[in-house]
N, C-alpha and C positions, 0 to 999 in steps of 0.2 A: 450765681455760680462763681466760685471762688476760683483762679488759676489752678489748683490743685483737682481739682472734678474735673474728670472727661465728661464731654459733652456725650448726647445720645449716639450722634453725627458721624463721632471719628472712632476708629476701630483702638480696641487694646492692643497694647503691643503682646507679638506672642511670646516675647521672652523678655526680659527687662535685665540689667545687668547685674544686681544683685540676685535673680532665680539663675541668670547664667554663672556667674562664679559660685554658687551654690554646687550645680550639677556637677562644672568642671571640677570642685576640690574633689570628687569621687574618684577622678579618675587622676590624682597627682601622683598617685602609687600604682597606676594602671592602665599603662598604655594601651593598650587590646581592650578598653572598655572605652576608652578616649575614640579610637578607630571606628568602632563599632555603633560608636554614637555620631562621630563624622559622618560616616556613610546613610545613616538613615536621615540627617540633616539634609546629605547633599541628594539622597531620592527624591526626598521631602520638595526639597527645590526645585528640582526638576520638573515634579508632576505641576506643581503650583505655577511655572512659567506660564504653561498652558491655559490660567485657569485667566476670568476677566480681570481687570486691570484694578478693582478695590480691593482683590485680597493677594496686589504684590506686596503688601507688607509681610506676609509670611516670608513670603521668597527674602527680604531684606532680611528678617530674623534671622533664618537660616544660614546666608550669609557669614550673622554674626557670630552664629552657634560655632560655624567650621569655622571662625579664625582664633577662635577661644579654644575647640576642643584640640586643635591643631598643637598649640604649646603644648600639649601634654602626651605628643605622640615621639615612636622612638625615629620617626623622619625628623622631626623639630629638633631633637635630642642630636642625631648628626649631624645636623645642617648646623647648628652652635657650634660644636665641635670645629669642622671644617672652617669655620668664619673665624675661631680662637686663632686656630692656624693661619689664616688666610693674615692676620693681625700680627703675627711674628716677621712677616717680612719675608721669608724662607720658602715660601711655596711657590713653585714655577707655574708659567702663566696656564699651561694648561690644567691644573691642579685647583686654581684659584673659585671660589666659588659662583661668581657670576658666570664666567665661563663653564664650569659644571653643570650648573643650573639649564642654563639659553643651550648648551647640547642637548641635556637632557633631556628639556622640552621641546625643544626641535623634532628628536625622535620619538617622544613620548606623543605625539600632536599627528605623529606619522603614523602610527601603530595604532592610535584609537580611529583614525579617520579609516585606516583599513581594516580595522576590525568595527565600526560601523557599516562600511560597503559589504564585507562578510556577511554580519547579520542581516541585511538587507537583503542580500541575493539569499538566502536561506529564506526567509520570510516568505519570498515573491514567489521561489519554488514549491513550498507547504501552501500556497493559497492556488496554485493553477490546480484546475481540477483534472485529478486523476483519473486515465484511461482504465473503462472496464477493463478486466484481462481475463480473457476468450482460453478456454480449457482447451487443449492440443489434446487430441483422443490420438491413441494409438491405435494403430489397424487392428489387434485382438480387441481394444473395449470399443470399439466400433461392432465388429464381428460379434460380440454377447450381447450387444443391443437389437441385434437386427433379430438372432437366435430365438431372443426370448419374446 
């Protein structure tokens, strides 16, 4: 077996870097496709955490997928932008992009952790099982019961 030949042994990679720059040229005119394909990347990742430890090579794939599909999104596109600026010298420190950034994520880290605990107390309340709920008869449909 030549270096070139995977063995039976070790897994294909799920994306290789020329099927990755492939994808992403689709999306250099098309942000919202670029987006679209992050997010099922980063699903992708996520269920795959879970999964045993020989198929974290997807998880690494995907990884690579979102920092590729990333350039091509219009967050990537501002965040250049602001870094252009940030390189004039002229923007005050709270404008500067690291600082932007480390807030952003600060609050951003704060809002998914409480909107995890949200979904969670939702969850917990759809799983407790539901109380029969007992008909309140009124004194007449009590009284047509008895009648008949």
């Amino acid at each position: 077996m030549n270096d070139l030949q995977e063995s039976d042994d070790e897994p294909r990679p799920l994306f290789n870097c020329e099927t990755l720059e492939a994808i992403t040229e689709a999306f250099e005119n098309d942000s919202g496709a670029a987006e679209s394909f992050a997010q099922v990347l980063f699903d992708l990742r996520n269920v795959v955490a879970c999964w045993p430890q020989d198929t974290r090579f997807i998880e690494s794939a995907c990884n690579e997928g979102l920092k590729m599909a990333y350039l091509y999104t219009d967050e990537h596109k501002l965040a250049f932008q602001l870094y252009e600026l940030y390189l004039t010298g002229h923007l005050k420190p709270n404008n500067e992009p690291r600082v932007v950034l480390e807030e952003a994520l600060e609050s951003g880290a704060l809002e998914v952790k409480q909107g995890l605990a949200r979904d969670r107390r939702r969850e917990q309340r759809s799983q407790k099982p539901q109380r029969e709920s007992t008909k309140i008869e009124t004194v007449g449909e009590q009284s047509e019961r008895t009648d008949s």
